[in-house]
C-alpha positions as CSV (number, residue, x, y, z in Angstrom):
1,X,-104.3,-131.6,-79.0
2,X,-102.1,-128.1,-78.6
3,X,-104.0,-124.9,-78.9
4,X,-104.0,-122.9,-81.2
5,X,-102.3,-119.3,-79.9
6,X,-104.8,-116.9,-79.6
7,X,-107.9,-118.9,-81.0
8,X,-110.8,-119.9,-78.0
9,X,-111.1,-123.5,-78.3
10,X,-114.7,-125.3,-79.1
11,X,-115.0,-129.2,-78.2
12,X,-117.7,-130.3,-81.1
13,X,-119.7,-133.8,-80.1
14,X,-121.6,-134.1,-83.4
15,X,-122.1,-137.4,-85.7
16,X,-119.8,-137.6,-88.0
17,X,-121.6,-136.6,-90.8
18,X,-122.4,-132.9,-89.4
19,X,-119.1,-132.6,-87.9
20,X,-116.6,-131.8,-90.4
21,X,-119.1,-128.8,-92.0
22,X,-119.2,-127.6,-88.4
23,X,-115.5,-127.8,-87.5
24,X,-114.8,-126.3,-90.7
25,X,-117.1,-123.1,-90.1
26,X,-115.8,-122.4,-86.7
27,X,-111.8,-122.6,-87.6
28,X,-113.2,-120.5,-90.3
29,X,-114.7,-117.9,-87.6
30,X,-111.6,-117.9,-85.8
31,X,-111.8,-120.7,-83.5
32,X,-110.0,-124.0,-82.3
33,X,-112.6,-126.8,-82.9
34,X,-112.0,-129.8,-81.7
35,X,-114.0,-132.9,-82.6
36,X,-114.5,-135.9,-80.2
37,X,-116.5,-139.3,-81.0
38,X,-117.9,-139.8,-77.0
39,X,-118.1,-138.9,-73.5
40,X,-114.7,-140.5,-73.4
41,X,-113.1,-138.4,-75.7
42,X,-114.4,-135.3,-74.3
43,X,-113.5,-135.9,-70.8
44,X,-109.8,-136.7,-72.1
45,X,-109.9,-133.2,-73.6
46,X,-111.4,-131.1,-70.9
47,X,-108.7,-132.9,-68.6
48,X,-105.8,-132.0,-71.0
49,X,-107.5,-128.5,-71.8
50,X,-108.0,-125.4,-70.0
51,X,-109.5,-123.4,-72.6
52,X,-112.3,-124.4,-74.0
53,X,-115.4,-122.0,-73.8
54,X,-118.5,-123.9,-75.7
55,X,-118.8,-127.4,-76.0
56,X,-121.6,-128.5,-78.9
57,X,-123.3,-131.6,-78.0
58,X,-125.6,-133.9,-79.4
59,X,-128.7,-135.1,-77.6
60,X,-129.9,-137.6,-80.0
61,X,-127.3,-140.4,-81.6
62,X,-126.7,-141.9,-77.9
63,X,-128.1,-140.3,-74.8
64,X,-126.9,-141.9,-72.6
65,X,-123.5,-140.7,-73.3
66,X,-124.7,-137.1,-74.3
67,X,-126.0,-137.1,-70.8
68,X,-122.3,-138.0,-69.7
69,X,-120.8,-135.4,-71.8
70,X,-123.1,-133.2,-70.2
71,X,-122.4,-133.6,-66.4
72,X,-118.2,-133.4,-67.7
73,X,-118.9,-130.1,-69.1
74,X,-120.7,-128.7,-65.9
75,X,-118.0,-129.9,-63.8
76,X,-115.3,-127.2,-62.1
77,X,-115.0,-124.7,-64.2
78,X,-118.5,-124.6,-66.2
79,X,-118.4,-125.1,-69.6
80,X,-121.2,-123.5,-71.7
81,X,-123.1,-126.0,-73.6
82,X,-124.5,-125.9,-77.0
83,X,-127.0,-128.7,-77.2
84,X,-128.5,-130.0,-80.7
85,X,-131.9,-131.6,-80.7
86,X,-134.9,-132.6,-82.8
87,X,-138.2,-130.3,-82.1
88,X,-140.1,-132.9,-80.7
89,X,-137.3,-133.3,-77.8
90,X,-137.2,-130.2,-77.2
91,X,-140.4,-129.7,-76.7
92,X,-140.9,-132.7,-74.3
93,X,-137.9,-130.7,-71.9
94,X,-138.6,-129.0,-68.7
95,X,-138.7,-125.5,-68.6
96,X,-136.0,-125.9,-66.2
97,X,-134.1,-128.5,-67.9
98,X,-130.0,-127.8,-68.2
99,X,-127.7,-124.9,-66.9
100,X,-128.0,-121.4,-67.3
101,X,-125.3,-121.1,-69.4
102,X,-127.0,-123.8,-71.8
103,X,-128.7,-123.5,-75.1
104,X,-130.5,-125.5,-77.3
105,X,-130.5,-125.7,-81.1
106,X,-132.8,-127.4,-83.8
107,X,-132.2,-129.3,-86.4
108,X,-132.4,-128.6,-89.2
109,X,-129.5,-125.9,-88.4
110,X,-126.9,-125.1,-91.0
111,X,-123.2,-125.2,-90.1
112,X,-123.0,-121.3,-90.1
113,X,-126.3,-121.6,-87.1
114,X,-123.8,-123.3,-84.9
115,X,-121.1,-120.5,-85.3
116,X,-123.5,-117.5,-84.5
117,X,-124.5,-119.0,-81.4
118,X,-121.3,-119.9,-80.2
119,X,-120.4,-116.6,-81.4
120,X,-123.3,-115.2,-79.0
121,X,-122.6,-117.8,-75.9
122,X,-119.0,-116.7,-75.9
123,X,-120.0,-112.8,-75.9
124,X,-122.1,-113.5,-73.2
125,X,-120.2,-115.5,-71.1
126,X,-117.2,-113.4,-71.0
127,X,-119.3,-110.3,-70.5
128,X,-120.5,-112.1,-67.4
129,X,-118.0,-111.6,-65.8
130,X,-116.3,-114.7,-66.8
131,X,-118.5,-117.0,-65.3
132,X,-117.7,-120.1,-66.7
133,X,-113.9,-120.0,-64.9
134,X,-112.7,-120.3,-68.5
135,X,-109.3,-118.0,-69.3
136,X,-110.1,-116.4,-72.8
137,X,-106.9,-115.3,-74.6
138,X,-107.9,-111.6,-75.1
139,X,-105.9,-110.8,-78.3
140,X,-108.4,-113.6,-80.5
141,X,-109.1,-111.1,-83.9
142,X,-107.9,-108.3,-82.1
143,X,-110.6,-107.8,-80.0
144,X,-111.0,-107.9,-76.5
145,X,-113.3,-110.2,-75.3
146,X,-113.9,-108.9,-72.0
147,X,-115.6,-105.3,-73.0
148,X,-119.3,-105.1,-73.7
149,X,-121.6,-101.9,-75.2
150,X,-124.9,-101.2,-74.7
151,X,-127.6,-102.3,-77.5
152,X,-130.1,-99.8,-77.1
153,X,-133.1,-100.3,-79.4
154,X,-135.6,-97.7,-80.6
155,X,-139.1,-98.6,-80.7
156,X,-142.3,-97.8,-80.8
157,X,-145.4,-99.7,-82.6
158,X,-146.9,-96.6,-83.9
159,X,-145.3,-94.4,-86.8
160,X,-144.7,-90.8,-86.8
161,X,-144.0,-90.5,-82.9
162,X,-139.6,-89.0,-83.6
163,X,-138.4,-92.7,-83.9
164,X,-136.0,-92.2,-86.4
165,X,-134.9,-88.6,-85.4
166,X,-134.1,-89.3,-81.4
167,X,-132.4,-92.2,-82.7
168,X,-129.9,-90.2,-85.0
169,X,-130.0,-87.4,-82.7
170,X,-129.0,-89.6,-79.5
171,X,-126.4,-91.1,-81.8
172,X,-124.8,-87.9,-82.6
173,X,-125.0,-86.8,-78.5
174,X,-123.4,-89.5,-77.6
175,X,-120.7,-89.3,-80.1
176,X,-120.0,-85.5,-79.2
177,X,-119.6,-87.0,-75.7
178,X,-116.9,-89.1,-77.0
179,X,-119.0,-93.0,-77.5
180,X,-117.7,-94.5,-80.5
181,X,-121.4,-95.4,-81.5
182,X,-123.3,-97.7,-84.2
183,X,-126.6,-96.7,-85.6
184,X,-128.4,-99.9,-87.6
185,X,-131.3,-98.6,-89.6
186,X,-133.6,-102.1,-88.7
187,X,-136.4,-100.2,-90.1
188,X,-136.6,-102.4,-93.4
189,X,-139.5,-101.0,-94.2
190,X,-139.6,-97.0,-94.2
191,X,-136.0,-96.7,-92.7
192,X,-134.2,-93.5,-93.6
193,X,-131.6,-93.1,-91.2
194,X,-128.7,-92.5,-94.2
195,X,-131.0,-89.9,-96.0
196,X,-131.2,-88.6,-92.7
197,X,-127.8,-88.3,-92.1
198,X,-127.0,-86.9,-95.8
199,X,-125.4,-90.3,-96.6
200,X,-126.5,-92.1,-100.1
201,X,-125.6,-95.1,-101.4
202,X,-124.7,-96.4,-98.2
203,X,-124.0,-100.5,-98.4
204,X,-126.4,-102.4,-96.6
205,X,-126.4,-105.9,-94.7
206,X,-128.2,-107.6,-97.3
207,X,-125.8,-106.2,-99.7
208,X,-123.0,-107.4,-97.5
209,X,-124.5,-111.3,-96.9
210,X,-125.7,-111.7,-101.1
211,X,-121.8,-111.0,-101.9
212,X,-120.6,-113.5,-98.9
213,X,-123.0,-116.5,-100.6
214,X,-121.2,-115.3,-103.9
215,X,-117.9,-116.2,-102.2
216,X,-117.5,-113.1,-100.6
217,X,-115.9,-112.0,-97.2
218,X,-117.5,-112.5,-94.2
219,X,-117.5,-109.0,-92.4
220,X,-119.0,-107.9,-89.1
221,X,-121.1,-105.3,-88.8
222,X,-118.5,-102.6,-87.8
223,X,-117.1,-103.5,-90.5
224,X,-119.9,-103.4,-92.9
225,X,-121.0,-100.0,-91.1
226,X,-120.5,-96.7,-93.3
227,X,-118.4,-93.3,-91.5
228,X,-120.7,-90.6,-91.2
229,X,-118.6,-87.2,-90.8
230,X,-119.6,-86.9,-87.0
231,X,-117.8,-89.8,-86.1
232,X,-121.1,-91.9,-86.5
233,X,-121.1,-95.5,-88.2
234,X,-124.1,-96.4,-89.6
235,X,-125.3,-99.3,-91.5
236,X,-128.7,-99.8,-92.6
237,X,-130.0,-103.8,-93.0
238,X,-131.8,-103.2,-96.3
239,X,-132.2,-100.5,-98.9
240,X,-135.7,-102.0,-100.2
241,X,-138.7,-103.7,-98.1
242,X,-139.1,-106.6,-100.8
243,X,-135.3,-108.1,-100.8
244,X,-135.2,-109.3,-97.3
245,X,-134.9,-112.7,-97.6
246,X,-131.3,-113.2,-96.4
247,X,-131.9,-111.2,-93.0
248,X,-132.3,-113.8,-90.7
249,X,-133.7,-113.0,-87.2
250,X,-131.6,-114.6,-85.0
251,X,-128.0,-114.0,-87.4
252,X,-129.5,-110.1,-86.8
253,X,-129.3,-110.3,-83.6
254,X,-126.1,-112.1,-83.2
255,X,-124.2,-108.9,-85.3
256,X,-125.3,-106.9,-82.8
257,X,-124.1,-108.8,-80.1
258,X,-120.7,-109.1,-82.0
259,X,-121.0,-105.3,-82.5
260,X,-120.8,-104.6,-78.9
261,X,-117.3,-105.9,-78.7
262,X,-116.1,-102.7,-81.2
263,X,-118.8,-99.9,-80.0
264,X,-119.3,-98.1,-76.6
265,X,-123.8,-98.3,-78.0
266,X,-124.8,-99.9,-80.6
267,X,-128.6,-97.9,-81.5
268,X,-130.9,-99.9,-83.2
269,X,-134.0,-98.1,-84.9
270,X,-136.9,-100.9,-85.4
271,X,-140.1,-100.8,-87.7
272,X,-143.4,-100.3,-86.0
273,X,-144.4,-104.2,-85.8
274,X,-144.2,-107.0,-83.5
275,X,-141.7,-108.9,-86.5
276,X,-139.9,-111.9,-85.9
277,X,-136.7,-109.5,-86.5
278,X,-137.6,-106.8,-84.0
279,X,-138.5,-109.5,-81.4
280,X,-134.9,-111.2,-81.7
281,X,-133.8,-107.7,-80.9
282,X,-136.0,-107.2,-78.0
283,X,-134.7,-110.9,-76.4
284,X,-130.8,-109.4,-77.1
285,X,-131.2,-105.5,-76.0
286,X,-130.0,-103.8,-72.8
287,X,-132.8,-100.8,-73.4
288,X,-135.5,-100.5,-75.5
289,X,-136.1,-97.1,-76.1
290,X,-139.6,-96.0,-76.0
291,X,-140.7,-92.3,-77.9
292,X,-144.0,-91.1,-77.4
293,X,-145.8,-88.3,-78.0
294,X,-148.1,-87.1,-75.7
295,X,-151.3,-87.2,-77.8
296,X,-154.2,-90.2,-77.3
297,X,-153.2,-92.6,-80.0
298,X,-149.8,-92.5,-79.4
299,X,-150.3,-93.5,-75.2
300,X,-152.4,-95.9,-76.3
301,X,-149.9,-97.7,-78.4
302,X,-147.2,-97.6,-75.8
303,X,-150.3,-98.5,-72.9
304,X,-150.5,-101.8,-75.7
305,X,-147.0,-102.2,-76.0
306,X,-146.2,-102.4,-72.2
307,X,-149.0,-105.8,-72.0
308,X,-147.1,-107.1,-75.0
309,X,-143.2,-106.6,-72.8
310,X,-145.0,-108.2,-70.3
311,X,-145.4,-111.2,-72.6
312,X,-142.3,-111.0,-74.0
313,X,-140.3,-110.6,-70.7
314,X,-139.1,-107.2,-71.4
315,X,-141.0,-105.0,-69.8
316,X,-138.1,-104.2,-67.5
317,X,-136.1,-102.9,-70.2
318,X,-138.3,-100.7,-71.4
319,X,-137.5,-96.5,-71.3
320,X,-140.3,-94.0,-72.0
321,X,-138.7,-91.1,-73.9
322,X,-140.9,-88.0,-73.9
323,X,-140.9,-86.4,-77.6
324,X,-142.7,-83.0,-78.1
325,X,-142.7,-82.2,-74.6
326,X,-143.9,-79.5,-72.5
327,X,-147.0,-79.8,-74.9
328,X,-149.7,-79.8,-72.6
329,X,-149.6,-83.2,-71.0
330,X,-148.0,-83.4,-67.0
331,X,-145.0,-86.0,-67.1
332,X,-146.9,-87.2,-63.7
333,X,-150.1,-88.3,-65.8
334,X,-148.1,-89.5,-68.5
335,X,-146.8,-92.3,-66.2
336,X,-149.5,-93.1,-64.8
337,X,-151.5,-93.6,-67.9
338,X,-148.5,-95.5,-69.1
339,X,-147.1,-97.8,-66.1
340,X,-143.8,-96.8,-67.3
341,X,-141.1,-94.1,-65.4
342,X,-140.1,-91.4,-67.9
343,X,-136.9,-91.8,-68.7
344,X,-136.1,-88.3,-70.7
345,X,-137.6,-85.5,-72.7
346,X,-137.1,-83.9,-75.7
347,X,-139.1,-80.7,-76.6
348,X,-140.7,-80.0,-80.0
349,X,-137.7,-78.6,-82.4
350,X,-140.3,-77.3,-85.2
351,X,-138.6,-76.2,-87.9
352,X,-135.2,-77.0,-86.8
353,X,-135.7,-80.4,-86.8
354,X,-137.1,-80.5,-90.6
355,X,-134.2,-77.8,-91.2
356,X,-131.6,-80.6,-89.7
357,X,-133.5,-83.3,-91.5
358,X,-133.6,-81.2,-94.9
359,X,-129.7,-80.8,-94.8
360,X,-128.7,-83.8,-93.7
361,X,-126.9,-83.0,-90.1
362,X,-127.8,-83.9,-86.5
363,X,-128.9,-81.1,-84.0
364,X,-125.4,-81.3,-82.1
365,X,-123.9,-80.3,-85.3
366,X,-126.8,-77.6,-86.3
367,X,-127.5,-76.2,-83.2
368,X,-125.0,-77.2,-80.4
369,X,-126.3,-74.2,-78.4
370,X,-130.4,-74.6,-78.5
371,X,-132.2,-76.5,-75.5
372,X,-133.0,-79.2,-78.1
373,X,-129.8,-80.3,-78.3
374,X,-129.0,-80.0,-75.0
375,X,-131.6,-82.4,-74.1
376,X,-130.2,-84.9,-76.4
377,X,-126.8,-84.3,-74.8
378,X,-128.8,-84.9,-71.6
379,X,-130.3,-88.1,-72.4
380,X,-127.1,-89.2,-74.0
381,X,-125.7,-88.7,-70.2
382,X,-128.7,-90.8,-68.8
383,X,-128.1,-93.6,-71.2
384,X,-124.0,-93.1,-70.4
385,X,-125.5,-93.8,-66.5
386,X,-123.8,-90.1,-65.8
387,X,-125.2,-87.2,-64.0
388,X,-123.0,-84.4,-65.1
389,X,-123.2,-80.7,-63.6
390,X,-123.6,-78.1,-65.4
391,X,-120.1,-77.1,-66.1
392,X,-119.7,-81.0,-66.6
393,X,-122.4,-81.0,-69.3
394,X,-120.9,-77.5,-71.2
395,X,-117.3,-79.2,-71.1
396,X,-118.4,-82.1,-72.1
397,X,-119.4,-81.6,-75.9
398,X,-117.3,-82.8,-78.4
399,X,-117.7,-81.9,-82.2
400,X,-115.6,-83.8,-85.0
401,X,-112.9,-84.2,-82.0
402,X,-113.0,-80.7,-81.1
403,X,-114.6,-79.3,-77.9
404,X,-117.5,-76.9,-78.4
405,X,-118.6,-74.0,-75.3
406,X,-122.4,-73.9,-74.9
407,X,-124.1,-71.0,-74.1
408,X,-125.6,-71.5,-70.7
């Protein structure tokens, strides 16, 4: 089989009554599927071909050979896996059953299921540094395969705490620090990032998905995302909290893993809950941004959410973002109380920050010059792993492309 110039290749092991849907959403997606019966088969191919990157097995039909297709795939170079089994099989497997590179799906699974999480094991991979040996062509849709954002989530299971307005507001420093950034409002619920922002009307995910089962394009998120006049794109998943249906967890999650590949940070702002929606973003986010106030219910909800990262496997991903600081409450005790470094401050804005709310602009773009801001411009630095002086930090700010002096 020749490639397919520019196109990363997929070796598909289904039956052949799931195979041709499959085959046909991946070369739809951008890929070069290739379908083989057997073990056979598949070792003719990976002989023959040097560039496939996932191969989607199935565990089921004939086990013996999946087995066989399975060792061929972890040869020299590794080859991801994509491994489809019933529930009860998986349940029966070891905890440390298959590769690291592996993952398992369950049937049921629709066609479009397969191409999101080859979509996903493909980011990944390449993001690691390449650790399946496999050369990816780089110009595949453009992209390049190779570069990787940060998803930085913003959460906190308490309301009222600044959620929404670090989230715009580190959005906005970032930009004026040059990130090309995307804010998804995952808040499906009480979300108001776009009112925020002075945007209305903005077109949402579900809006985007109802017209794709209407025959519509299928679009990334950067490409469903709106322009803000900052340089922000923002995209919000829903515009009510009752038409929901269509936003799967884990294709949620798997648009923000795609997003990376077009954005330096990718911010999501999550409801206060522990939903299936803002778990799939916890498993998928570099950072999960923690506001807090320093006031007793607040602490305690952050004390409650550190035992639930725990759980989850996230604690280490977890940043405590002082809000209203300098309110009474030593950073030192804070931390304690928590278990949990801080990782920034902001100080109260008052009346600024309803001003900035009421007109629809972030602070950067109110008030470059106030401490408020220049916290934000701070933390944007901490998230951008950069310790700037502070001629580094006035030189620095950036403002619809144009650079702005600070008042020391």
């Amino acid at each position: 089989m020749s490639p397919m110039p520019g196109r990363p290749a997929v070796a598909v092991l289904l039956p052949a009554a799931e195979r041709t849907h499959v085959v046909d959403e991946l070369r739809k997606a951008g890929y070069d599927p290739l379908a083989v019966a057997d073990s056979k088969e598949l070792g003719e191919l990976l002989a023959t071909r040097q560039d496939i990157v996932v191969g989607v097995v199935d565990v089921e039909g004939h086990p013996d050979d999946a087995s066989r297709s399975w060792e061929l795939l972890h040869g020299t170079p590794v080859v991801p896996a994509l491994l489809v089994v019933n529930p009860a099989t998986l349940e029966r497997l070891d905890d440390e059953a298959g590769h690291e590179t592996d993952e398992y799906l369950t049937r049921p699974y629709t066609a479009e299921s397969i191409r999101w999480r080859v979509e996903a094991m493909v980011i990944r991979s390449t993001a690691a540094a390449d650790v399946s040996g496999t050369e990816l062509v780089t110009d595949f849709e453009g992209g390049d395969w190779g570069r990787r954002g940060q998803v930085v989530a913003v959460f906190n299971p308490k309301g009222g705490v600044g959620k929404t307005t670090i989230a715009v507001n580190l959005a906005a420093a970032l930009v004026a620090r040059g990130k090309r950034v995307l804010v998804v409002d995952a808040d499906t619920v009480t979300g108001h990032i776009p009112t925020s922002l002075g945007m209305d009307g903005v077109p949402t995910v579900v809006d985007h998905w109802r017209d794709e089962l209407d025959g519509g394009p299928v679009l990334s998120f950067d490409e469903q995302a709106s322009a803000h006049a900052s340089g922000l794109k923002v995209l919000p998943l829903s515009s009510s909290p009752i038409h929901t249906e269509v936003l799967d967890p884990q294709r949620v999650a798997q648009g923000l893993i795609q997003a990376r590949r077009a954005a330096d940070i990718v911010i999501v702002d999550l409801h206060p809950s522990y939903s299936p929606l803002n778990r799939a973003v916890f498993d998928m986010a570099d950072r999960i941004m923690v506001p807090v106030t320093p006031d007793l219910a607040a602490i305690r909800a952050v004390v409650k959410l550190v035992e639930v990262a725990d759980e989850l496997g996230v604690r280490d991903r977890l940043s405590l973002i002082v809000n209203r600081a300098a309110s009474g409450v030593a950073v030192a005790d804070l931390e304690r109380t928590v278990g949990l470094p801080v990782f920034g401050q902001v100080r109260s804005g008052g009346m600024l920050v309803v001003r900035a709310l009421n007109e629809g602009r972030p602070l950067v773009e109110l008030a470059p010059r106030e401490k408020i801001t220049q916290e934000f411009l701070a933390l944007a630095d901490s998230v951008m792993g950069v310790e700037p002086a502070a001629e580094t930090a006035r030189a620095g700010l950036r403002l619809f492309g144009r650079p702005i002096a600070v008042r020391a």
